[in-house]
C-alpha positions in Angstrom: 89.1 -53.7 85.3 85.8 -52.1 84.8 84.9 -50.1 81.3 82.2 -47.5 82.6 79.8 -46.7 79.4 77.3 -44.2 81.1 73.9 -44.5 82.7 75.3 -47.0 85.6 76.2 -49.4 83.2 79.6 -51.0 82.8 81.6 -54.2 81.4 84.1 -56.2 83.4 85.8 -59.4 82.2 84.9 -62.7 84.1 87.4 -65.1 84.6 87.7 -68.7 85.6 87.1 -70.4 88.1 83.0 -69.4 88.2 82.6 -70.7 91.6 82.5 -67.9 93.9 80.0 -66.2 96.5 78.7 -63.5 93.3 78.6 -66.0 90.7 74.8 -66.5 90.0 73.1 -69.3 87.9 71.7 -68.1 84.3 67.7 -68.8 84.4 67.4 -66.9 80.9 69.6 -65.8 78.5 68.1 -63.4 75.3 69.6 -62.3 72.0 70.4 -58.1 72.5 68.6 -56.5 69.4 71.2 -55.5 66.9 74.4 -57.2 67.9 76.3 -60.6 66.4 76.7 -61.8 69.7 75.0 -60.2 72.8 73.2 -61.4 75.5 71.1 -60.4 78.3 71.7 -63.2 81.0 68.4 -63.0 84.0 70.2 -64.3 87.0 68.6 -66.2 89.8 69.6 -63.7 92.2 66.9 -61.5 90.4 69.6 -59.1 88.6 70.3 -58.8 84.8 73.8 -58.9 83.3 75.2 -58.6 79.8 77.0 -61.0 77.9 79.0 -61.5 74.3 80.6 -64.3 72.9 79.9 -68.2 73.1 77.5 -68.3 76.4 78.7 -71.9 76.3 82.1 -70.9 78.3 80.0 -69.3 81.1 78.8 -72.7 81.9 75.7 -72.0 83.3 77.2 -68.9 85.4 77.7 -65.5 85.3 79.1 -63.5 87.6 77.0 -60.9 89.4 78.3 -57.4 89.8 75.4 -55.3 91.6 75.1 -58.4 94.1 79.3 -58.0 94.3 79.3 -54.5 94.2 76.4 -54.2 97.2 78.3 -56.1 99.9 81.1 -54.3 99.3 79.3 -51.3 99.9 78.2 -52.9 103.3 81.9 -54.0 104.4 
């Protein structure tokens, strides 16, 4: 389930397995200015994503939702 917070941008819970077609290695990951714990995660695809918690249960993969979110658009 998506949370829509405005401007385009929205959260949406990942869950395990992190193997699929949209799931996109993490090349960078950088602290977000004033929060505890988030992220902005540069994919290899070329997209951004956002991130809180422990990045060490993402494994090295994040899950890409304009990549997603595009192909559906196509089908």
């Amino acid at each position: 389930m998506k949370t829509y917070f405005g401007s385009g941008m929205y959260i949406e819970p990942d869950k395990e397995p992190r193997t699929g077609q949209h799931h996109k290695r993490i090349i960078r990951a950088r602290s977000i200015p004033d929060t505890q714990s988030g992220y902005w995660l540069d994919l290899e695809c070329g997209h951004r994503a956002m991130a809180f918690g422990d990045l060490h249960h993402l494994g090295g993969v994040a899950l890409c939702t304009q990549c997603r979110d595009r192909e559906e658009g196509e089908a």
